[in-house]
Structures are given as C-alpha cells and as structure tokens.
C-alpha positions, 0 to 999 in steps of 0.5 A, a space after each residue: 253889496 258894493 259894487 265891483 270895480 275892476 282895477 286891470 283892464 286890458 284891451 281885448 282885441 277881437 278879430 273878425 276871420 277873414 272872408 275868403 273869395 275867388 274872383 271871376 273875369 270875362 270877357 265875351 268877344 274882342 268888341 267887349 275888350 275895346 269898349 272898356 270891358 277889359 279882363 284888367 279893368 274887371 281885375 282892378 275893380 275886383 281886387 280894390 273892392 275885395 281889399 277895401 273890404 278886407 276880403 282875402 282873394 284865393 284864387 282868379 277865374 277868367 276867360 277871354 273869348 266867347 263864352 259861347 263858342 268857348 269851353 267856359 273853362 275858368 266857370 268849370 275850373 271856379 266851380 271844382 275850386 269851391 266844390 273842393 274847398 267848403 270853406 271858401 263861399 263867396 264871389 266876386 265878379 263885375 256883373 251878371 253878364 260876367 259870371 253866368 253864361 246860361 241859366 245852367 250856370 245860375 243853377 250850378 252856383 245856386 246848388 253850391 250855396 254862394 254868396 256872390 257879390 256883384 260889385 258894378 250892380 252894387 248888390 250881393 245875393 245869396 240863398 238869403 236873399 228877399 225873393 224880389 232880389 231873386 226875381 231880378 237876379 233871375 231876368 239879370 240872367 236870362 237878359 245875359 242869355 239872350 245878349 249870348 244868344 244875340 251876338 252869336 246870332 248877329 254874326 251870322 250871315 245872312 239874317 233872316 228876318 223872322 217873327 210876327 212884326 217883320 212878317 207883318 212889315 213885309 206884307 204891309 209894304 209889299 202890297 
C-alpha cells in the first residue's frame, strides 16, 4: 500500500482557554505603605505578571489597614467571589503575608480547592502541591500570624517583658 500524502494542508490553530484569576492586595499598617509595600506596587506587580502570562484578571481584593483590627472585608468579599464563581480557581497575591491573616484564612482557601500563585516568593501551591511545599507554605503562614500578632503587640504600652529568658535576665542582674 502507498503511502498517503496529504495535498490541502491548513494551519490549525489551537488555543489554550484562558485561566481566570482575582488578584488579592494588602496592606497591614501605614509603616508597610511607606516602605514599599504599597497597594499600587503590589497592583503593578500583580497586573504585569497576570498579563506576561496571559492570565485574565476578573476581579481585585484589597485592603488597606490593619488586618487585624480591621474586618479583612476584601478576603471575605474574595472568597464569596470564588464560592460564586466555580470556574474561576486561581489567585494571584505578592506573598504570603499578604493573602492570609491567620491560619483560619489558610484553611478557608484550602477548603475552595485553589491554585494560589505567589509571585514575590516565585512559587504557586495548590492541593497538588509536594508535601514539602506544603510544609513551608504552613510556617510562611504561621510566620504572617505571628508578624500580626507582633505588630499589634508592639503597639501597646507599656511592654512587659515576659518568658523564660527576660526572667532569667532580671534575675541574673538584679542579684
């Protein structure tokens, strides 16, 4: 048998769909804004990266305050977004520190079966994630918990110095 030889050749081309994503901004305190943390750098960093890749932005989430003295209204209102809209799984947000609040946020997202894409930490996790990367990605949280839980601390007054090391500092030169 011959071989075939196929005379009307066209060009197919075929089109990858487009990922959809909502972009998440914030910012923690007024000191973050002035040292380059701002809510327009994250934008710009966020937009560029989503359009270098051919990702279509749907919709933004920021906050701009204290996320926790604040309602973290632009989490909750991200998260009814994507519990409305099945077809839209992946986020973009600077870092860590900057989607999550709490490790209850962690879960929240987890739950909604996401893929997040980090783009400062140059890492994007999701449930298929190796274990590993899981494992990182839960102390990146908890780390965020306790820069929270720091700040907050750190603003009040008057600090008390507490713990095993201060009390043995106190007592070794007290005596």
């Amino acid at each position: 048998m011959p071989a075939r030889t196929l005379t009307n050749t066209r060009s197919i081309s075929v089109c990858a769909p487009s990922i959809e994503a909502v972009l998440r901004a914030r910012v923690s305190s007024k000191d973050q804004e002035k040292e380059g943390f701002s809510i327009p750098a994250q934008l710009r960093l966020l937009r560029d990266y989503a359009a270098s890749r051919g990702i279509v932005l749907v919709a933004e989430f920021i906050d701009a305050e204290s996320s926790k003295a604040g309602d973290g209204s632009g989490f909750t209102r991200m998260v009814q977004y994507l519990k409305k809209h099945p077809a839209c799984r992946t986020i973009l947000a600077e870092k860590t520190d900057r989607l999550y609040r709490n490790p209850k946020d962690w879960v929240t997202l987890d739950e909604l079966d996401v893929e997040i894409h980090f783009v400062k930490e140059n890492q994007i996790f999701s449930r298929s994630s190796r274990s590993s990367e899981k494992f990182m990605h839960g102390m990146k949280v908890l780390m965020a918990k306790n820069f929270i839980d720091e700040s907050g601390r750190n603003r009040q007054a008057p600090i008390r110095s507490t713990g095993v090391l201060s009390t043995a500092c106190r007592e070794k030169w007290s005596s």
